[in-house]
Residue frames as a rotation matrix with the C-alpha (Angstrom) as fourth column:
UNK 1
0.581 0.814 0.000 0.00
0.814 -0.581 0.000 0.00
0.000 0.000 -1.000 0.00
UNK 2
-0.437 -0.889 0.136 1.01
0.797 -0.453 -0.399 3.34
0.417 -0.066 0.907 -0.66
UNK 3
-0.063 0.735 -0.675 -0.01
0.714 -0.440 -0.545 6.57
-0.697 -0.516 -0.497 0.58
UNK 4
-0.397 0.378 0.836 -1.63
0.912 0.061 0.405 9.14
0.103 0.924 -0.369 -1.75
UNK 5
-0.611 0.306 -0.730 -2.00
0.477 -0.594 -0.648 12.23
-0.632 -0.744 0.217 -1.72
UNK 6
-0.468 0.201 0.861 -5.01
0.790 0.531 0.306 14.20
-0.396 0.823 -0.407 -3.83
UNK 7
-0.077 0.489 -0.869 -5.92
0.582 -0.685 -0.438 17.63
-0.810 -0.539 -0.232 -5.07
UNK 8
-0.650 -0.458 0.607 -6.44
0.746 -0.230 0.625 18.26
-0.146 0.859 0.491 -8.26
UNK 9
-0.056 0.465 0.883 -9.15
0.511 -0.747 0.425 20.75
0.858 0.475 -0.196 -7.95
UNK 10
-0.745 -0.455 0.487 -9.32
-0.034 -0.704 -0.710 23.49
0.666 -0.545 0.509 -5.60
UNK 11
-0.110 0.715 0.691 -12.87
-0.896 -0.372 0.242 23.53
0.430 -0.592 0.681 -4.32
UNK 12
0.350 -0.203 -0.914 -12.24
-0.189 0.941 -0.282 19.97
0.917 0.272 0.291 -3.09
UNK 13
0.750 -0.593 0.291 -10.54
-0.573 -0.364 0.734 19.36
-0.330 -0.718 -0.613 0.07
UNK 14
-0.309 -0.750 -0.585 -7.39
-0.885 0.452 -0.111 17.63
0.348 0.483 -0.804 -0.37
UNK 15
0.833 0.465 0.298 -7.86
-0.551 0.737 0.391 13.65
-0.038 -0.490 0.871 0.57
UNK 16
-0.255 -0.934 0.251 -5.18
-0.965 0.232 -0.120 11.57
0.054 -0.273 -0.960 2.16
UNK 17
0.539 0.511 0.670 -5.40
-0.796 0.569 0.206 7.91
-0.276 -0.644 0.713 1.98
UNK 18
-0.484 -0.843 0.236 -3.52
-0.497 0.486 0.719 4.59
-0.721 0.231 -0.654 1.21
UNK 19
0.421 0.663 -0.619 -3.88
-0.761 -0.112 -0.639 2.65
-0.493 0.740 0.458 -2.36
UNK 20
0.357 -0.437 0.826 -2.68
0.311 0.889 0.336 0.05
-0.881 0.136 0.453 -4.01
UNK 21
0.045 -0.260 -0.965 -0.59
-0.756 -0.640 0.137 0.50
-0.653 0.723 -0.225 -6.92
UNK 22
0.614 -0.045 0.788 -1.14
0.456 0.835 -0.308 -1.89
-0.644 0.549 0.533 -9.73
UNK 23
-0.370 -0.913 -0.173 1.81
-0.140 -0.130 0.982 -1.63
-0.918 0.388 -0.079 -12.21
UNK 24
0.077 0.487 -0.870 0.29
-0.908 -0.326 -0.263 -0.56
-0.412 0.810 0.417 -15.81
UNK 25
-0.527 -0.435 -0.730 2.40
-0.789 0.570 0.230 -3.25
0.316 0.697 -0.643 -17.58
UNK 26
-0.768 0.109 0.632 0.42
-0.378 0.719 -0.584 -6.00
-0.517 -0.687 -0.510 -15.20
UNK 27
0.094 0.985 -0.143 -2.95
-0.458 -0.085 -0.885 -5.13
-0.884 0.149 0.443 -17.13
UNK 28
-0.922 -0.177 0.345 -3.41
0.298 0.245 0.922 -6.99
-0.248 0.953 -0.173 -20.32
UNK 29
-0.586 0.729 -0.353 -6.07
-0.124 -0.511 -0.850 -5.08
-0.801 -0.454 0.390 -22.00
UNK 30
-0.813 -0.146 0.563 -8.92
0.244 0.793 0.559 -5.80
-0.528 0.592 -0.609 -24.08
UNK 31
-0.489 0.315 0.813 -11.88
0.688 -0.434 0.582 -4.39
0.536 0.844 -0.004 -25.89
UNK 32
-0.884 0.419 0.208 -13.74
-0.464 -0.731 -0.501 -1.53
-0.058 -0.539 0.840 -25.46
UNK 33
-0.430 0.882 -0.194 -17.39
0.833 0.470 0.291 -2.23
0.348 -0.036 -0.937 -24.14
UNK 34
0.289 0.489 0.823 -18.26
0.695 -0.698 0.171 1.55
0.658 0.523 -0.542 -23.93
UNK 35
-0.542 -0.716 0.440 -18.35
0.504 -0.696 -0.512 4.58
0.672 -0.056 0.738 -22.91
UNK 36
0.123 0.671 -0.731 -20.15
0.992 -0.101 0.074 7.02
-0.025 -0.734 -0.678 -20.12
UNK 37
0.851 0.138 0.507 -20.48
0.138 -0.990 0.037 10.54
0.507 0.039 -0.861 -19.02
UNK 38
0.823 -0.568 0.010 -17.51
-0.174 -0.235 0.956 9.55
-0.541 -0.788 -0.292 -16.69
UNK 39
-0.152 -0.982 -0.110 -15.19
-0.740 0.039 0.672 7.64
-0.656 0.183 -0.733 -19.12
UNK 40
-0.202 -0.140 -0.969 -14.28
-0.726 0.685 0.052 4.67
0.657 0.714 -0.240 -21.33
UNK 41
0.278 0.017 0.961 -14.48
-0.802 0.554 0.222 1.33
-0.529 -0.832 0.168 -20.19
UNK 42
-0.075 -0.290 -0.954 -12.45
-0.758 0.638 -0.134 -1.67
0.647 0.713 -0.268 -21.50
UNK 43
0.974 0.170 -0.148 -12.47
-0.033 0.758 0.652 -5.20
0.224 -0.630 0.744 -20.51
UNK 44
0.025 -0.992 0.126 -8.89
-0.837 -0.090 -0.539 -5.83
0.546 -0.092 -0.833 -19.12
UNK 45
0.762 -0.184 -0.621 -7.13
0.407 0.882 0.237 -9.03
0.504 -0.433 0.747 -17.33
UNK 46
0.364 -0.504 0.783 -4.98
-0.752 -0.655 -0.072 -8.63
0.550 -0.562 -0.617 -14.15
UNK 47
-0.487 -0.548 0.680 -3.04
-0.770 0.637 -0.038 -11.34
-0.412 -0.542 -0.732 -12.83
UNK 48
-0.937 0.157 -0.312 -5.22
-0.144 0.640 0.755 -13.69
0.318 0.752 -0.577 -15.23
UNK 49
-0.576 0.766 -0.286 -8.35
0.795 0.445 -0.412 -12.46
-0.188 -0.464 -0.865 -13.88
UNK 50
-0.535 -0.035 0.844 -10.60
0.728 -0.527 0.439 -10.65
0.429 0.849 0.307 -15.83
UNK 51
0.064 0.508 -0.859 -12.05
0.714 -0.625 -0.316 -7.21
-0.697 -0.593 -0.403 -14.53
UNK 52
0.610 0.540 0.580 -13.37
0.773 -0.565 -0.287 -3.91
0.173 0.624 -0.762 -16.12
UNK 53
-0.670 -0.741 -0.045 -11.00
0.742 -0.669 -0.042 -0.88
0.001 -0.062 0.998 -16.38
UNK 54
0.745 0.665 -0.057 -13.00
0.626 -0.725 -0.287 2.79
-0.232 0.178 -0.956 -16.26
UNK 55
-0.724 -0.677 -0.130 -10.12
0.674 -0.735 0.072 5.50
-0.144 -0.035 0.989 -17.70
UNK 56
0.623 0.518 -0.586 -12.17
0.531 -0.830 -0.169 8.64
-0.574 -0.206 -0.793 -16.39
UNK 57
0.544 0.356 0.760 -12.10
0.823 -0.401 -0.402 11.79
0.162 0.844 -0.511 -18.25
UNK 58
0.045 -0.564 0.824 -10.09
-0.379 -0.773 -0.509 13.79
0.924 -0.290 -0.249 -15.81
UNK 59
-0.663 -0.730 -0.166 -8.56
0.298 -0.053 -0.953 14.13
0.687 -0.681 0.253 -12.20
UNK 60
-0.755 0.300 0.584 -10.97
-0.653 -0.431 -0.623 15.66
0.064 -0.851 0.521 -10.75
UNK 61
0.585 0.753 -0.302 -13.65
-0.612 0.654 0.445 12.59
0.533 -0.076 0.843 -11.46
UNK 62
-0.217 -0.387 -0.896 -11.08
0.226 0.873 -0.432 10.51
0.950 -0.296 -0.102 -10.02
UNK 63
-0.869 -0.008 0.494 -11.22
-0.373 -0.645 -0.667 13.22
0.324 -0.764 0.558 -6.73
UNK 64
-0.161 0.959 0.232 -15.28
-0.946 -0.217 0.240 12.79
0.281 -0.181 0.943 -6.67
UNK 65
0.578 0.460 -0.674 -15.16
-0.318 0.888 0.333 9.40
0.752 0.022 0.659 -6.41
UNK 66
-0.367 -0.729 -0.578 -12.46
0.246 0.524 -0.816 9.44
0.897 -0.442 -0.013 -3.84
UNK 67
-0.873 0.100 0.478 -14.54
-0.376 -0.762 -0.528 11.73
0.311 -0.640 0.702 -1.71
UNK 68
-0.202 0.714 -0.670 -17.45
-0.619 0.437 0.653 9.86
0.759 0.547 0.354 -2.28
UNK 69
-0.171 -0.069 0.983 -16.36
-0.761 0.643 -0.087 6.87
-0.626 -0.763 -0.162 0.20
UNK 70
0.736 0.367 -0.569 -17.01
-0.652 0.611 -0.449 4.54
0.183 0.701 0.689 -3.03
UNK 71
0.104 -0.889 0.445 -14.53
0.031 0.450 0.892 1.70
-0.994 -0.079 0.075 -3.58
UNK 72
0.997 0.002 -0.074 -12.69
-0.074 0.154 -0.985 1.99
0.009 0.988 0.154 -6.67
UNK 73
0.185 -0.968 0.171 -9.32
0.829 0.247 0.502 1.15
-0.528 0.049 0.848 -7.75
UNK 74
0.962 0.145 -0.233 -7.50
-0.042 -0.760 -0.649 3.78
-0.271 0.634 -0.725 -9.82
UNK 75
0.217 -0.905 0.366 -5.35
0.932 0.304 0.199 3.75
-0.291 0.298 0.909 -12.08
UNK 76
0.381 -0.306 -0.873 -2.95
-0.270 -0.939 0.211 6.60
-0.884 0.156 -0.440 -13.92
């Protein structure tokens, strides 16, 4: 786990917490299966288990969703 620190928009507060870091190269990615108001979404495989990627549209959607209290993974 690392720690993390986030603020990419101002009216935000900043959020501190710890994350896993998954190492791009790990992902083996695969088609796209669409798209949202938040982002893209491909299918992707991670350690040979398959799981959905979301690459959001910006920094600060990643922010909302950290503030949120959701789980999500995130990637860069």
């Amino acid at each position: 786990m690392h720690s993390a620190h986030f603020s990419a928009d101002a009216s935000l507060p900043p959020v501190q917490m710890s994350v896993e870091l998954i190492p791009y190269e790990e992902l083996k990615w695969g088609r796209f299966l669409g798209r949202g108001a938040e982002g893209a979404v491909y299918a992707a495989w991670y350690l040979e288990t398959p799981v959905a990627v979301k690459r959001p549209e910006s920094k600060v959607e990643v922010e909302m969703n950290l503030h949120s209290g959701t789980p999500c993974h995130v990637m860069q």
